[in-house]
C-alpha positions in Angstrom: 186.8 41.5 -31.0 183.6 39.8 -31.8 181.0 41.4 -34.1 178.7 41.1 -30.8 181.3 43.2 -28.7 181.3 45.4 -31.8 177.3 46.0 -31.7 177.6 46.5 -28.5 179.4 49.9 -28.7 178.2 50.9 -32.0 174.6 50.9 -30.0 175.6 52.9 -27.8 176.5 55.8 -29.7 173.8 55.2 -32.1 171.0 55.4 -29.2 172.1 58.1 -26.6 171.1 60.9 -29.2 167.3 59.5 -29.0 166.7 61.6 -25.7 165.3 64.4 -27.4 162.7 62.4 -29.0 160.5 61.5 -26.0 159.2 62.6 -22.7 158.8 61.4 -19.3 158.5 62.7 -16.5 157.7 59.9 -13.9 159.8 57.0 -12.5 158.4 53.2 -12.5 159.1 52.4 -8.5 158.5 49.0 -8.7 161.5 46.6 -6.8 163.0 43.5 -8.6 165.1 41.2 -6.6 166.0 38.6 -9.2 168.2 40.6 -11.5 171.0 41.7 -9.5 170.4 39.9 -5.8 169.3 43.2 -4.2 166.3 45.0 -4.6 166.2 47.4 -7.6 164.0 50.3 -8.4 162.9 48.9 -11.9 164.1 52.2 -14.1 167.4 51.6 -12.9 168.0 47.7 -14.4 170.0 47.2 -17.2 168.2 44.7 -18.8 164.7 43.1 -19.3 162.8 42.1 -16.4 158.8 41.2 -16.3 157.4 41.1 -13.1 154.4 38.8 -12.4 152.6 40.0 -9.2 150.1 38.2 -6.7 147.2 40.5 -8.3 148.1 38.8 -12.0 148.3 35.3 -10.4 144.8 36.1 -8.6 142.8 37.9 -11.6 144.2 35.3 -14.1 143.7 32.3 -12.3 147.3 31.6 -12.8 148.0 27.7 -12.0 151.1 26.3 -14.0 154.2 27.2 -16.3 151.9 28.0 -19.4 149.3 30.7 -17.9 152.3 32.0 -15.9 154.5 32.9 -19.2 151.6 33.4 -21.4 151.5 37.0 -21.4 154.6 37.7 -21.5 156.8 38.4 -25.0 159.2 36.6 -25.5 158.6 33.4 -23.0 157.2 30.6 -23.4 155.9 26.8 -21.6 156.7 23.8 -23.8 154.5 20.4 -23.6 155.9 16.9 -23.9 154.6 13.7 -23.9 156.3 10.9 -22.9 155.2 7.3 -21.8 151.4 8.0 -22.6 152.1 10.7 -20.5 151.4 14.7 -21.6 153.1 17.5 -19.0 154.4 20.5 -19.4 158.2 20.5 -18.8 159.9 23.8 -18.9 160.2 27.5 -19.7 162.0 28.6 -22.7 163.3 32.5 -22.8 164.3 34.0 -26.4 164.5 30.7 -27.6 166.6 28.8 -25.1 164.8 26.8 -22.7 165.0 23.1 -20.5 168.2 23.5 -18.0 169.5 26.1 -19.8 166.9 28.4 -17.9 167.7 28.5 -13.7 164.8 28.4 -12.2 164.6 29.3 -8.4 162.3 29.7 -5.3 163.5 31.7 -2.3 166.8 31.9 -3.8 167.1 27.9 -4.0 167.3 26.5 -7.1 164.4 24.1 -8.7 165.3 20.4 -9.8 166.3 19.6 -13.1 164.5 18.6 -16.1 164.6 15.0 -17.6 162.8 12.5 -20.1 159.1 12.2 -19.0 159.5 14.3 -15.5 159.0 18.3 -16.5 159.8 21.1 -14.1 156.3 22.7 -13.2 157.2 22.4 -9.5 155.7 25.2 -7.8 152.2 25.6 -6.5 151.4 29.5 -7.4 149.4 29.8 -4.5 152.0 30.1 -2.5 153.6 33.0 -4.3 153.4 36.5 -4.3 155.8 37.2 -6.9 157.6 36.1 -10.3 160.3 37.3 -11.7 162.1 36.7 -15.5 165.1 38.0 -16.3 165.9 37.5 -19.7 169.4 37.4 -21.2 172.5 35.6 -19.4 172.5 35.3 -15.7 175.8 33.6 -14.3 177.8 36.2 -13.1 174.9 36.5 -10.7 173.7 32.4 -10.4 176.7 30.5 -12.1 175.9 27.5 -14.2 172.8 27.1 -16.1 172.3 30.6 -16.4 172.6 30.7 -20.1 168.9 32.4 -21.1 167.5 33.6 -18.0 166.3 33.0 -15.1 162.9 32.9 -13.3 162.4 33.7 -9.5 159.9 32.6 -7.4 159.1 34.6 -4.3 156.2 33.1 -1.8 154.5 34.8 0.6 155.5 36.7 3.7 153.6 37.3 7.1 154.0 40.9 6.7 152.4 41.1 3.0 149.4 40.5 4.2 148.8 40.7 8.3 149.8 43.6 10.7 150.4 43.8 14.3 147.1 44.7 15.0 144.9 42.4 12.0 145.9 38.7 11.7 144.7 37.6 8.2 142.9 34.3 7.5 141.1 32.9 4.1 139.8 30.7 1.7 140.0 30.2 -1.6 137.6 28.2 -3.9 138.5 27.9 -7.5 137.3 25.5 -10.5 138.7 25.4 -13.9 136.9 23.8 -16.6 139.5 22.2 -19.3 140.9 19.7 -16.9 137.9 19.8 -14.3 139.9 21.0 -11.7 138.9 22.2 -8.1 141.1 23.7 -5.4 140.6 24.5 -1.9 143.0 27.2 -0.4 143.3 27.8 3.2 145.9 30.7 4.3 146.8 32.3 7.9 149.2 35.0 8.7 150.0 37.1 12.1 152.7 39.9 12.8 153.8 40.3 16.1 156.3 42.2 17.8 159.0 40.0 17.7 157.4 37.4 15.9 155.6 36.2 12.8 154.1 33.1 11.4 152.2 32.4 8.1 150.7 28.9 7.3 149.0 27.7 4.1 148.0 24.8 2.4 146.2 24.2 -0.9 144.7 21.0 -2.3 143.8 20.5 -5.9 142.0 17.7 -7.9 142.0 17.5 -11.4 141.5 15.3 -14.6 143.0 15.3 -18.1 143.2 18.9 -20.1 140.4 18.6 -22.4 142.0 19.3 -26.2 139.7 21.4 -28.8 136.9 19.8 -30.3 138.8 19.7 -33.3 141.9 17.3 -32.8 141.4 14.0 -34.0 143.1 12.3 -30.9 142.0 12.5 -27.3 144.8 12.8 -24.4 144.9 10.1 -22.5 142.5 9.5 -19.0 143.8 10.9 -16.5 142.9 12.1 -13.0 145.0 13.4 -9.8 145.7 15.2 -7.1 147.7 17.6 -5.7 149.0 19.1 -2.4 151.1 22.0 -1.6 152.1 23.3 2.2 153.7 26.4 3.0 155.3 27.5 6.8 156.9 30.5 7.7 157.9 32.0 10.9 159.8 35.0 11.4 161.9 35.9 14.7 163.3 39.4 15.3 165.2 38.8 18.1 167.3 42.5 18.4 167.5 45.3 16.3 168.8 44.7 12.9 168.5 40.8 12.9 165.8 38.9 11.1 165.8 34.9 11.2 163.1 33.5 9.3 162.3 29.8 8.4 160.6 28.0 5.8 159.0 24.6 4.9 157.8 24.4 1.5 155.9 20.8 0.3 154.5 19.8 -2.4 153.0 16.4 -3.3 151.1 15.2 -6.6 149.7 11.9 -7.6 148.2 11.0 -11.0 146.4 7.7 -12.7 146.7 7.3 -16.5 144.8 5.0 -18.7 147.5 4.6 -21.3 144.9 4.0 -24.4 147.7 4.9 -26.6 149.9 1.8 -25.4 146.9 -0.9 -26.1 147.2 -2.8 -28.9 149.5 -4.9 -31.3 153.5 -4.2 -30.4 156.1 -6.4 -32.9 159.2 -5.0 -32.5 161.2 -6.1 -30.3 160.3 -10.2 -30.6 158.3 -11.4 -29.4 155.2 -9.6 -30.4 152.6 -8.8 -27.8 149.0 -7.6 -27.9 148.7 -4.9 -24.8 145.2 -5.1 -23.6 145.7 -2.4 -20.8 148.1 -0.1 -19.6 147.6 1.6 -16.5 150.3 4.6 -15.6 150.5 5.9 -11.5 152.4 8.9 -11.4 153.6 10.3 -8.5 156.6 12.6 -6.7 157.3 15.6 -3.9 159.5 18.2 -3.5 160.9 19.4 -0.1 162.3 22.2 1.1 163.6 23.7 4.1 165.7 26.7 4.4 167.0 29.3 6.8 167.0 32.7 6.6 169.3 35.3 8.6 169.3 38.9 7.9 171.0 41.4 9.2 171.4 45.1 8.6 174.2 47.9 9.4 173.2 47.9 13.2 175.0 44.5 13.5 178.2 45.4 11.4 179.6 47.9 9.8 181.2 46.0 6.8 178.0 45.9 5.1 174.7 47.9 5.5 172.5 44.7 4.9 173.4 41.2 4.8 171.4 37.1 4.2 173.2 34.3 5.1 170.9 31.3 3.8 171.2 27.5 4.8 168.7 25.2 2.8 167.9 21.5 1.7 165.5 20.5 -0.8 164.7 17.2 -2.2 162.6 15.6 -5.0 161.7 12.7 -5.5 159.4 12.1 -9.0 158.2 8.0 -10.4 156.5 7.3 -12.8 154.5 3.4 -12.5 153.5 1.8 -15.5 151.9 -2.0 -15.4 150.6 -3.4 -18.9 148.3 -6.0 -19.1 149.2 -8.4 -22.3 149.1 -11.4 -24.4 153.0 -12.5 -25.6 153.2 -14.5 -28.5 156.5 -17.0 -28.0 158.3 -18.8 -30.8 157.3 -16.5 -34.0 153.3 -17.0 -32.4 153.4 -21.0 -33.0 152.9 -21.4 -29.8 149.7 -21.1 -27.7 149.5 -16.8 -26.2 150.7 -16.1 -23.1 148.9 -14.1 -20.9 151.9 -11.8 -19.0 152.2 -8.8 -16.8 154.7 -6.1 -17.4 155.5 -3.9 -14.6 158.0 -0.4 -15.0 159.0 1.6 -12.3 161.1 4.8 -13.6 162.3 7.1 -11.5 164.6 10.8 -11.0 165.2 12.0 -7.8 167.6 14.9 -6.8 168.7 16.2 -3.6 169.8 19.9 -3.1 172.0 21.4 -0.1 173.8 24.5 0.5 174.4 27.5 1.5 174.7 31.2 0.5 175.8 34.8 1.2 175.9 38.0 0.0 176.5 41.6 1.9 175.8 44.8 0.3 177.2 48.1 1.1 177.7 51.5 0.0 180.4 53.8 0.3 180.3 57.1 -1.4 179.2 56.5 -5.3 179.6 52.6 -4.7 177.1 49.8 -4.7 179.0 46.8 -3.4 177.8 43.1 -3.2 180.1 41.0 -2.6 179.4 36.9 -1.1 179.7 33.5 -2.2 177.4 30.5 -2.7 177.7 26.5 -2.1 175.8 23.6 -3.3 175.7 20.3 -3.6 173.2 18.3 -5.6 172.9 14.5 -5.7 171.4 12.8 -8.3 170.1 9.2 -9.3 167.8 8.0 -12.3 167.2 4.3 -10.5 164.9 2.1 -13.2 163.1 -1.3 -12.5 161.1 -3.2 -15.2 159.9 -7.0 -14.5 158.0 -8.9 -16.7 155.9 -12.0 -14.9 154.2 -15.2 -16.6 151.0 -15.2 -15.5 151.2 -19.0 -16.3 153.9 -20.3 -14.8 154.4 -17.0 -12.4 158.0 -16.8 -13.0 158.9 -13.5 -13.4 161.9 -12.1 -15.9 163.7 -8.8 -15.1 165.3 -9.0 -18.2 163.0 -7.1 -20.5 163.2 -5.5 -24.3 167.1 -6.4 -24.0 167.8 -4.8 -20.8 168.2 -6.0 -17.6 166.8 -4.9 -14.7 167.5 -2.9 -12.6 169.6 -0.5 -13.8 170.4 3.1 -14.9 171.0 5.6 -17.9 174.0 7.3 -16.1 175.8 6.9 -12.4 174.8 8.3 -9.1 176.4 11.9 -9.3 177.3 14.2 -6.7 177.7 17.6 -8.1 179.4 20.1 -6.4 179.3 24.3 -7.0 181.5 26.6 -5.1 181.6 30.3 -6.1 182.7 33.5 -5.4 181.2 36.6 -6.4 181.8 40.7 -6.9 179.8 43.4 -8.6 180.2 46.9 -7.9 177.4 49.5 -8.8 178.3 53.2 -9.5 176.8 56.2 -9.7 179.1 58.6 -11.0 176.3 61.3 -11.1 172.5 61.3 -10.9 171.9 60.5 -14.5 175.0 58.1 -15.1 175.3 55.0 -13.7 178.3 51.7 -14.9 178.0 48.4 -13.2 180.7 45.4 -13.1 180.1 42.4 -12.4 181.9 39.1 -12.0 181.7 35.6 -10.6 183.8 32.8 -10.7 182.9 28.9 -10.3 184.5 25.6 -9.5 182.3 23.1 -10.2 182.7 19.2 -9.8 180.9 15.8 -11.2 181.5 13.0 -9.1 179.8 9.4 -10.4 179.2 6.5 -8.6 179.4 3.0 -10.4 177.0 0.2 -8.7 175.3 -3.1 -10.1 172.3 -1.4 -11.6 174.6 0.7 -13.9 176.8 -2.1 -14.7 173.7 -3.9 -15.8 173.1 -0.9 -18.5 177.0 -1.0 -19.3 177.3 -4.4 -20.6 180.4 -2.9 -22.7 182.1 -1.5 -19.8 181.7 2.2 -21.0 184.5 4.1 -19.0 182.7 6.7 -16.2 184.9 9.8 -15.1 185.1 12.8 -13.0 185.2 16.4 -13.9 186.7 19.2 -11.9 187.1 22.3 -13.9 185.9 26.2 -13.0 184.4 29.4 -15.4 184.4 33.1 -15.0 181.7 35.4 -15.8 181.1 38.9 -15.9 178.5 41.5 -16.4 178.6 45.1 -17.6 176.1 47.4 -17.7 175.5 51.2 -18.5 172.6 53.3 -17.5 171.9 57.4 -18.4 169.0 59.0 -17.4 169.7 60.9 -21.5 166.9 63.7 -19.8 163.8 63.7 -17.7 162.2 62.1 -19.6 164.5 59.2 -21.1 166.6 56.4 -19.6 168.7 54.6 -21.9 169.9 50.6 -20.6 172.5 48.5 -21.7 174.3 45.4 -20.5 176.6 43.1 -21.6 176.4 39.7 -19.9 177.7 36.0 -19.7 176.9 32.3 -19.0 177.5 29.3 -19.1 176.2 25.5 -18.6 178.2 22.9 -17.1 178.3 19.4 -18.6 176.0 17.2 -16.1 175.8 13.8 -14.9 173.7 12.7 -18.0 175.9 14.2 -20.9 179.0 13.7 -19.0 178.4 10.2 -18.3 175.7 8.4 -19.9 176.2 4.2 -20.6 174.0 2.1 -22.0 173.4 -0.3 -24.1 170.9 -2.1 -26.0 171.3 -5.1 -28.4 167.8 -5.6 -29.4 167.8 -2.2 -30.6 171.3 -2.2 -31.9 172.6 0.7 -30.0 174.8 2.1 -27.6 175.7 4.9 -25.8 179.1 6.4 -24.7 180.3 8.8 -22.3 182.3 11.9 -22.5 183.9 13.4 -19.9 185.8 15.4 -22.4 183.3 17.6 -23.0 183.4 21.6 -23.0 181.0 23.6 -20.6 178.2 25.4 -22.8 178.3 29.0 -22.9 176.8 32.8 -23.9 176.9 36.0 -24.4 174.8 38.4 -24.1 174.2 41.8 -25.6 170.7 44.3 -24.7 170.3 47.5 -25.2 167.3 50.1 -24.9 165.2 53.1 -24.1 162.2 53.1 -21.4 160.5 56.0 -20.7 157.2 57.5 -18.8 154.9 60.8 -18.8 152.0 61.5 -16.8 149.8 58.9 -18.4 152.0 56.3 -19.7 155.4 54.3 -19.7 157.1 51.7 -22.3 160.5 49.8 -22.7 162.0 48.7 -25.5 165.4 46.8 -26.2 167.2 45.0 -29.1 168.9 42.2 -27.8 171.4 39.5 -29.3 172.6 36.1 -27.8 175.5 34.0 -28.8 175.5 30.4 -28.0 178.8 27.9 -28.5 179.3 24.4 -27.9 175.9 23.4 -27.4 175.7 20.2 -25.7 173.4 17.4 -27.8 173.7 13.9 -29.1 175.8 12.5 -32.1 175.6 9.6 -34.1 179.2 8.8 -33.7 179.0 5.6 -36.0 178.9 2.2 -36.4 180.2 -0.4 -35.1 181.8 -3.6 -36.5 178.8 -5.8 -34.4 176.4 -3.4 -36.2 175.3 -1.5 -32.7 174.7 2.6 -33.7 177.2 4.8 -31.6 175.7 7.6 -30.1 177.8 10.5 -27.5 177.0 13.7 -26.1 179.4 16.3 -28.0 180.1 19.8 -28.6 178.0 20.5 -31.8 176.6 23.7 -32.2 176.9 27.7 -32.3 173.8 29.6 -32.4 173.3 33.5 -32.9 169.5 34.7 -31.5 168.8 38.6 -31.8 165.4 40.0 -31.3 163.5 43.1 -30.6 161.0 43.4 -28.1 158.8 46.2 -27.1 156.6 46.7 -24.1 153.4 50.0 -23.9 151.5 50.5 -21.0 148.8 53.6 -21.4 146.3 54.9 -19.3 143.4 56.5 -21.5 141.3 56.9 -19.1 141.4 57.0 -15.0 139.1 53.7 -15.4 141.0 52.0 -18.5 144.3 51.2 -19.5 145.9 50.0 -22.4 148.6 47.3 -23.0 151.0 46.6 -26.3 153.8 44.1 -26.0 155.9 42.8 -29.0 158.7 40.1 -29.6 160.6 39.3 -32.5 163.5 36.7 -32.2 165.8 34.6 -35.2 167.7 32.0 -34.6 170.6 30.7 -36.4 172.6 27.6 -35.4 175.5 26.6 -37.3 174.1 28.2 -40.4 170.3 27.4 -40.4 167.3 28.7 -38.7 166.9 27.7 -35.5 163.7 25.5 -34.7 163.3 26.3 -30.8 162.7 30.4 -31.3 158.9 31.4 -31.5 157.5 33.1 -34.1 156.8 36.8 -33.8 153.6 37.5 -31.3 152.0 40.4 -30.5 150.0 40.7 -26.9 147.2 43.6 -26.9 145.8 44.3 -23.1 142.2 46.8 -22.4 142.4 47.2 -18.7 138.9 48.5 -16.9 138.3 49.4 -13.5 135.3 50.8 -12.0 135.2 54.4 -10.1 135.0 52.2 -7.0 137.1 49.8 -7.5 134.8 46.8 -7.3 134.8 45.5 -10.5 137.5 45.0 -12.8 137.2 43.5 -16.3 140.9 42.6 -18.4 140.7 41.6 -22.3 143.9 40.1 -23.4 144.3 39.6 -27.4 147.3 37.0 -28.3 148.2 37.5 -31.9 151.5 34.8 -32.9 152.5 34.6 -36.3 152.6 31.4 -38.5 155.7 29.4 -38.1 158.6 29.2 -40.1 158.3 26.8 -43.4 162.1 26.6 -44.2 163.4 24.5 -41.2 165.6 22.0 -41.3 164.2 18.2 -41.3 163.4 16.6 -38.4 165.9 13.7 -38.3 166.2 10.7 -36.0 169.2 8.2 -37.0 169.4 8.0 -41.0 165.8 9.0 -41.3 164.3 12.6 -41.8 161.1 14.5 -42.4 159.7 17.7 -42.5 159.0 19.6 -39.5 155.5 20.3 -38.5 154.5 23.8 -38.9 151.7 25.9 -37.3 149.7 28.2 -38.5 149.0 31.7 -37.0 146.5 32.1 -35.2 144.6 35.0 -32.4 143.8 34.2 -29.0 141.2 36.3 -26.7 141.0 35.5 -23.1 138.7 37.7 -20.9 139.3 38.1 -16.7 136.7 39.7 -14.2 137.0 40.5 -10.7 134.2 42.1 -8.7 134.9 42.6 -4.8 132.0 42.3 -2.6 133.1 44.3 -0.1 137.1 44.3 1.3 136.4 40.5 2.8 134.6 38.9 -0.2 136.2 38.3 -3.8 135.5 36.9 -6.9 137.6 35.8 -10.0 136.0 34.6 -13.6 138.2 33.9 -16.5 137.2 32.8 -20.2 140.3 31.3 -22.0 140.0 31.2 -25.7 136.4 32.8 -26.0 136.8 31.9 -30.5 137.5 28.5 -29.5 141.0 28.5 -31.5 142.5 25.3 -32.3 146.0 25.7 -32.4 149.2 24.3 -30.9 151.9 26.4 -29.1 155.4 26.1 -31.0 157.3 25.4 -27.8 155.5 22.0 -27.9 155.8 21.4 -31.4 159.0 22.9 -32.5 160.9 19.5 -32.3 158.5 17.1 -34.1 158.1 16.1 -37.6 155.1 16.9 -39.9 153.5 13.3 -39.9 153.9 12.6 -36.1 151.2 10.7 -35.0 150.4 12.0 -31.5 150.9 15.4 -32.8 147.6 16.2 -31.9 148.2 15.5 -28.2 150.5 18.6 -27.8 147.2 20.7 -28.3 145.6 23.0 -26.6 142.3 23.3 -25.0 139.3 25.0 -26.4 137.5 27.9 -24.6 137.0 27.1 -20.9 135.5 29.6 -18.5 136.9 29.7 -15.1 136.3 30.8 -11.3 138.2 31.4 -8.1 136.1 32.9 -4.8 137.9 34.1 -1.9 136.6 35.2 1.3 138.8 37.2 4.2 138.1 36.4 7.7 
């Protein structure tokens, strides 16, 4: 048995006699969907779940990944930059992060991550809900599910209008640190039989300004962005619900790439850049339907979805560089030339899912199965054109264009799934869980991939399938006590990229190779704890530990006899992250309450600290309402330890240097609401009222000390903020 199996037990033995330490007397009623695929009264999970609800997104002026996840312990937004470009590209929970996180809207999964596109792909204006569950989640989702998983859940007719008040508004909101200003309109009605519920929101926005205090300055940037939202539910006869949605969102952005301008030698011929000009743009599509349908309908299950959907995205990024190109080791006169790049990663989504629930007696069975199939291309076009003799190349920096990193890839997931709930009394209650997966990878060789394949690299097929369960134990140890525990599994596919990746460069003296041999990456996870309530307050805490094997990542393989560097995706790494996190909610007074959260995770991978956890924060929260509920004023204190100084070497082929490292630092951000009356609203936010400079370690963790744009992956200074809403 495996010392995490071992723990496991050994916990529960050691916690259960804790009940006659506390006291507690009432139960937290809040529903969470995202956990277990049915709504659950939150004291009865069996793991970690923070809940983000429409007032948070409203008070806080929530916009993106990094304000959504940046009260809560234990999650965190990374930043990248890549092609001149600075975006924030994806969640990481406990230390895990990128596709090893599912992230889903209305139960339909969001696109994947990749080089230079992130995954911030939800307008939170549409939303009246997030949910992160933390800890393994593929006996529930399948693949990916290896850290978590966060839910999106956007807005009903019903959550806001009634059969005898439609609802219409709008929003006004500016934020300072990226000048942006958004316009809101939303419009619900509940009828009979039917509902509808339309929104749309339109942003505009410019580069986030950095603190004062960094030496470099992002580069220009200004866009837009547009996000729809259509619902209509029909109720045709009793116990049936059919409800469709249409979910679009669109963004466009303009960079002036000052980082790009100047001298560039290597590869020959040298160039001078005089301007580089970056249009980004891309949308994401969805459409999905929605049919529920309760015990009036059948008697195999007391409710029941069945969900048909589509989504599509479609991201490019456009760069054209204005330069001179020095031919013949610069003997000759300059050239003046214009380069033009056109990189792009687009992925389709199709499927279909259901699940039925039913009890019988002490049981809590959900049973169903899910379908997808997900399409995926990386197309890439580059020219370069002589602005002498116009002829234009598309042969450029040793490639030749167009072509593409990995095939075309159809990816196919079918699963089954089973978990059974029981209550074998009042205060005891085991779950089981289990899912099992087929999933296929399917390439697609055409001329642009044979023009990155120059070596004929060898594409393949994989078929192959994974099993994973989930256990859990719950005891309500008094009144006053409820002890959780839950042992969980997951596991990550190998995808089109990893699986399949040829390319070649000669100029740079590299190549890449596929391997279809590779092993799915997988966890386990372990969480146990105690949450509790009295009249006044309520708190959770949990120890948790993850294991990780066969981490997916690439290998410098060798070298070959024509001097090219040999690099493959492989199995490389084990990891081991265990943690402790506690959560305090207190009311001291009927006006104020008090928050405490803590998270401490470590991370070791094959032996060494792992650079991906976060350091050890601390979140402080002084809630204050007034008697009449018009105003409202919410201090949030961020404390976040320095980083770790022993960390491995940041290395990149035969070279290495030290990693960067933070130091700790103490954020205050302060959120008023006032309420005019029950139509009129008003949001202000100041973000970093010190004026900290510091960096976030999601966005830092993987670069060395001496990095030269490390100053881009920054944050802003203070900023104040404002939203005003008014209710038709």
């Amino acid at each position: 048995m495996r010392l995490s199996h071992n723990i496991y037990i050994i916990a529960l033995f050691l916690l259960a006699p804790l009940s006659t330490l506390f006291a507690q007397e009432n139960i937290d009623d809040e529903i969470v969907v995202i956990s277990s695929r049915i709504p659950t009264v939150a004291n009865e999970l069996f793991a970690t779940v923070d809940t983000i609800t429409q007032s948070d997104i409203d008070l806080q002026l929530i916009d993106d990944l990094s304000e959504m996840t940046r009260f809560i312990p234990g999650v965190s937004a990374s930043r990248e930059s890549q092609y001149g470009r600075s975006f924030l590209s994806d969640i990481n929970i406990r230390g895990i992060g990128s596709d090893r996180v599912i992230m889903m809207i209305d139960g339909v999964r969001i696109s994947d991550a990749y080089t230079g596109y992130g995954r911030d792909l939800v307008d939170t204006d549409l939303l009246k809900r997030i949910e992160i569950s933390k800890g393994p989640t593929s006996a529930q989702y399948g693949s990916d599910g290896l850290a978590g998983i966060v839910g999106y859940f956007t807005k009903d007719p019903s959550d806001l209008a009634s059969i005898d008040n439609n609802f219409y508004s709008i929003n006004l909101a500016t934020k300072q640190a990226n000048k942006q200003s958004k316009v809101n309109f939303l419009a619900a009605s509940v009828g009979e039989k039917f509902d509808a519920l339309i929104q749309l929101t339109q942003r505009n926005m410019e580069e986030t300004r950095l603190h004062d205090d960094f030496m470099m300055n992002a580069n220009p940037f200004d866009g837009d962005q547009t996000s729809f939202l259509a619902k209509t539910v029909f109720r045709p006869t009793q116990g049936v619900k059919l409800t469709f949605t249409a979910d679009t969102q669109k963004w466009t952005g303009n960079w002036d790439i000052k980082s790009e301008e100047g001298m560039v030698f290597f590869p020959s011929p040298p160039r001078a850049v005089s301007s580089s000009l970056g249009i980004d743009d891309g949308k994401r599509n969805r459409l999905s339907l929605r049919l529920n349908l309760s015990s009036e309908v059948s008697n195999l299950y007391d409710e029941a979805s069945f969900i048909a959907f589509t989504q599509k995205t479609e991201q490019q990024q456009v760069t054209q560089q204005q330069q001179v190109t020095f031919f013949d080791g610069m003997e000759l006169a300059p050239t003046p030339t214009m380069r033009d790049k056109n990189f792009q990663f687009n992925q389709s989504l199709s499927g279909v899912t259901f699940q039925a629930h039913k009890v019988l007696n002490s049981h809590q069975i959900l049973y169903g199965f899910d379908y997808e199939v997900t399409d995926t291309e990386r197309p890439r076009l580059m020219s370069e054109k002589n602005l002498v003799t116009q002829m234009v190349s598309n042969t450029v920096d040793g490639d030749t264009f167009p072509n593409k990193t990995f095939p075309d890839s159809e990816s196919k997931r079918t699963a089954i799934f089973l978990s059974d709930r029981i209550n074998f009394s009042e205060s005891h209650i085991f779950t089981f869980g289990v899912r099992f997966d087929n999933y296929e990878l399917i390439p697609t060789s055409d001329q642009a991939l044979v023009n990155a394949n120059p070596l004929n690299h060898q594409i393949s097929s994989i078929d192959d399938s994974a099993i994973s369960l989930k256990i859990g134990y719950l005891q309500d140890l008094n009144s006053n006590l409820t002890f959780f525990s839950q042992y969980s599994e997951g596991f990550r596919a190998p995808d089109y990229e990893s699986a399949n990746i040829v390319f070649t460069n000669f100029m740079y003296y590299y190549t890449v190779l596929p391997n279809p041999s590779l092993k799915p990456e997988s966890s386990r996870g372990i969480e146990i704890g105690l949450r509790g309530s009295d009249d006044v307050s309520d708190w959770k805490m949990s120890i948790y530990k993850n294991d990780y094997d066969d981490f997916i990542q690439t290998v410098l393989t060798g070298v070959s006899q024509t001097g090219l560097a040999n690099y493959q995706y492989q199995n490389t790494e084990d990891a081991d992250i265990h943690g402790i996190e506690f959560q305090y909610n207190r009311a001291i007074t009927e006006n104020i309450m008090a928050t405490l959260s803590f998270n401490q995770s470590v991370g070791d991978g094959n032996g060494e600290s792992m650079n991906e956890v976060d350091p050890k924060e601390a979140i402080l929260g002084l809630n204050w309402k007034s008697s009449n509920r018009k105003w409202g004023i919410q201090g949030m204190m961020t404390l976040v330890d320095k980083s770790k100084n022993d960390l491995s070497q940041v290395c990149e082929g035969q070279t290495c240097a030290p990693r960067a490292v933070i130091p700790g630092y103490g954020l205050l951000d302060l959120f008023l609401s006032y309420d005019f009356n029950e139509n009129t609203q008003l949001r202000i936010s100041a973000e970093n009222v010190t004026n900290k400079k510091y960096h976030r370690w999601a966005s830092v963790a993987l670069l060395p000390e001496d990095d030269e744009e490390l100053d881009l992956f920054g944050e802003a200074g203070s900023s104040i903020n404002a939203s005003f809403k008014y209710i038709f």
